[in-house]
N, C-alpha and C positions, 0 to 999 in steps of 0.2 A: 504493500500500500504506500503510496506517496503521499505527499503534502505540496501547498501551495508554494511551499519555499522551493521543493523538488521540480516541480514543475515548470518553476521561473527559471531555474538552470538550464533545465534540461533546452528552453526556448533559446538560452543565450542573452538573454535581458533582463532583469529587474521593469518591474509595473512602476512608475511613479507613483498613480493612482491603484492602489491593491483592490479597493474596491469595485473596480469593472472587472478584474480576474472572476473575483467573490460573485459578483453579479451574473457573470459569462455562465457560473457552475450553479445555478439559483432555477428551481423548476418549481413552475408554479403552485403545484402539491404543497411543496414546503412552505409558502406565503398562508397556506390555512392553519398550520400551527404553529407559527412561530409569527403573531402578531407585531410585532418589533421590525421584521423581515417585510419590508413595502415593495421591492424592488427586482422580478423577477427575468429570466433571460430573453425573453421571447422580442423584445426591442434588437436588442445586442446580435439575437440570430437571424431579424432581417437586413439590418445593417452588413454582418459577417456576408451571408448570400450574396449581396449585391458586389463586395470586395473582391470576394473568391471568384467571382463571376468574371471581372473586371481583371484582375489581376492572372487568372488563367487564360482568357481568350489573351492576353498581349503576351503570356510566356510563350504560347503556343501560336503564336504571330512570329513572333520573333527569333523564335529558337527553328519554326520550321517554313524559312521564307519561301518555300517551294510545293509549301500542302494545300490543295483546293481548300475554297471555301466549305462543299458540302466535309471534305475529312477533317477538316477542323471541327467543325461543329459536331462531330460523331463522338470524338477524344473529348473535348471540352464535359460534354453531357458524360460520357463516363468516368471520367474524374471526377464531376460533383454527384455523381448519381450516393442514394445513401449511403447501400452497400459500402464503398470506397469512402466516403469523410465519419462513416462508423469506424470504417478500420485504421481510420489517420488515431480516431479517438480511442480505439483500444491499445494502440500503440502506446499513446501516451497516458493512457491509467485513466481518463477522466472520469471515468465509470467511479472510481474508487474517492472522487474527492469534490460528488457532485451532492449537490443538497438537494433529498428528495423528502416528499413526505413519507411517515410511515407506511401508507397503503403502497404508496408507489414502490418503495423498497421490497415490501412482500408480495409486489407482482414481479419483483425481475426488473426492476426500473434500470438498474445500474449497468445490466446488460443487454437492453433493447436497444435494435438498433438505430430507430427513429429521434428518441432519447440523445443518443450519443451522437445521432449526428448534429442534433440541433445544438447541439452543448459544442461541439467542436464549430462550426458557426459563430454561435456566439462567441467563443473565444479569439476567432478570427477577428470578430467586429471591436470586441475588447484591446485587442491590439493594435487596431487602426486608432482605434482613438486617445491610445496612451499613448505611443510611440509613432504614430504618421506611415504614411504609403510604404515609404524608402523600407524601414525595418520588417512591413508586413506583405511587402515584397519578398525578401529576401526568405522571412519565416516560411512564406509560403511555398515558391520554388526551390527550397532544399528540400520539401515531403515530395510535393508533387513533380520535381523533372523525373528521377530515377522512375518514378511509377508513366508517366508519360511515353518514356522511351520502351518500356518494359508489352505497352499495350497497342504498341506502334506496331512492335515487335513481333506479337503475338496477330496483330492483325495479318499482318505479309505474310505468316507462316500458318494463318487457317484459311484466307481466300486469297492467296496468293494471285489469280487470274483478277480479281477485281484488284486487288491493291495496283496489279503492274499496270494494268490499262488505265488508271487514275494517270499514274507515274508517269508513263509512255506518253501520255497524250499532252501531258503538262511539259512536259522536258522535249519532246521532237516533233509534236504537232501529228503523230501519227496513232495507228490503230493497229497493236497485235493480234498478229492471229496464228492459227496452230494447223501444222500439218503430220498427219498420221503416216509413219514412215516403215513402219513395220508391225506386225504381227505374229507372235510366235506358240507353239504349244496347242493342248488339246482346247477345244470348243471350252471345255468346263476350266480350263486353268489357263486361260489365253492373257499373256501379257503382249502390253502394247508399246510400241514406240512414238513419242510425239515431239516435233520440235517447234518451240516458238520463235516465229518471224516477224523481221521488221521488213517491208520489201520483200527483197529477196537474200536476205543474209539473216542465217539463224541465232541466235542468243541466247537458247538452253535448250536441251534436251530432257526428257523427263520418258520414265516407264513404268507403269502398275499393271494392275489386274484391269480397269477399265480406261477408258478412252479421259477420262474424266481425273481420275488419279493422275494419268500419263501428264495430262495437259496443265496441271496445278503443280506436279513437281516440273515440268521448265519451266515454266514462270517462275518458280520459285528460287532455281539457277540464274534464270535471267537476272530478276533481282539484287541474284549476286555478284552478277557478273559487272552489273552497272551500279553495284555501290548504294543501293538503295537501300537496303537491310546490311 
């Protein structure tokens, strides 16, 4: 279990104001019993949204001056999706030093992940407003590049045929296409040959059991070959 003080480390900054921390980790449950307690996070996690929003579309401008507008906005949404700013937030404990009411603890409050995303939000938004862009800038693109390049990654290497034609068409103004070059083996265990073309010069070769597999591993050569993954 961490503490508030843990947590400021682990950011690499001290809070001027500790209280928008305190606030960031405040869920509304907890304002019913703890009368004292006026001030809960739900301000802080639309403010955080709109930063994270802000601040990830220009990493991802910037970092990738050659990705279409629609694969921008594909990456962008699964980086804030919740899944992904719950697991920014289990990363870093919030779960463990967030103020819930009792019901809500004895529902699993601390590890829902709706919960946790909002809380990591508002700790976003808590940041901006103690420490300014530049710092929550910086907070931000040390979680999210490595996971960015990681789903970039992972995109090229599960539809490898749409990623290259995004690629291909952005970088040389053309359309690849696949020619079936061979076929080997019985009816039932028939492996294929495919190579992908630009023109008339090929840029990877790929082979599976269907025409389909064949044509998604060159691409996925090709990719390689031009430096794209």
């Amino acid at each position: 279990m961490i503490t508030i003080t843990t947590l400021q480390e682990r950011a690499g900054f001290q809070f001027e104001d500790e209280s928008l921390l305190q606030r960031a980790l405040t869920h509304r449950s907890y304002l019913n019993e703890h009368p004292d307690v006026t001030l809960d996070n739900e301000r802080l996690e639309f403010l955080g949204d709109a930063v994270l929003a802000f601040l990830i579309a220009s990493m991802l401008y910037n970092r990738f001056p050659e990705m279409q507008e629609g694969q921008l906005t594909r990456l962008r949404s699964s980086l804030v999706r919740t899944e992904q700013l719950a697991a920014f937030a289990q990363q870093w404990e919030l779960g463990s030093v967030m103020h819930l009411g009792k019901g809500e603890i004895k529902g699993g409050g601390q590890t829902r992940l709706p919960l946790l995303c909002d809380a990591f939000e508002a700790v976003v938004g808590a940041i901006y407003l103690d420490q300014g862009i530049t710092k929550t800038r910086e907070f931000v693109e040390k979680l999210f590049w490595p996971v960015a390049l990681e789903m970039v990654h992972e995109q090229a290497l599960v539809d490898s045929k749409s990623f290259l034609q995004e690629w291909v068409q952005e970088h040389f103004n053309q359309t690849p296409y696949y020619v079936t070059t061979g076929a080997t083996g019985p009816d039932h265990e028939k492996m294929f040959t495919v190579e992908m073309r630009l023109g008339e010069e090929t840029h990877g070769v790929g082979t599976g059991n269907t025409k389909q597999a064949a044509e998604q591993e060159a691409a996925k050569k090709a990719l390689k070959k031009f430096g794209a993954i």
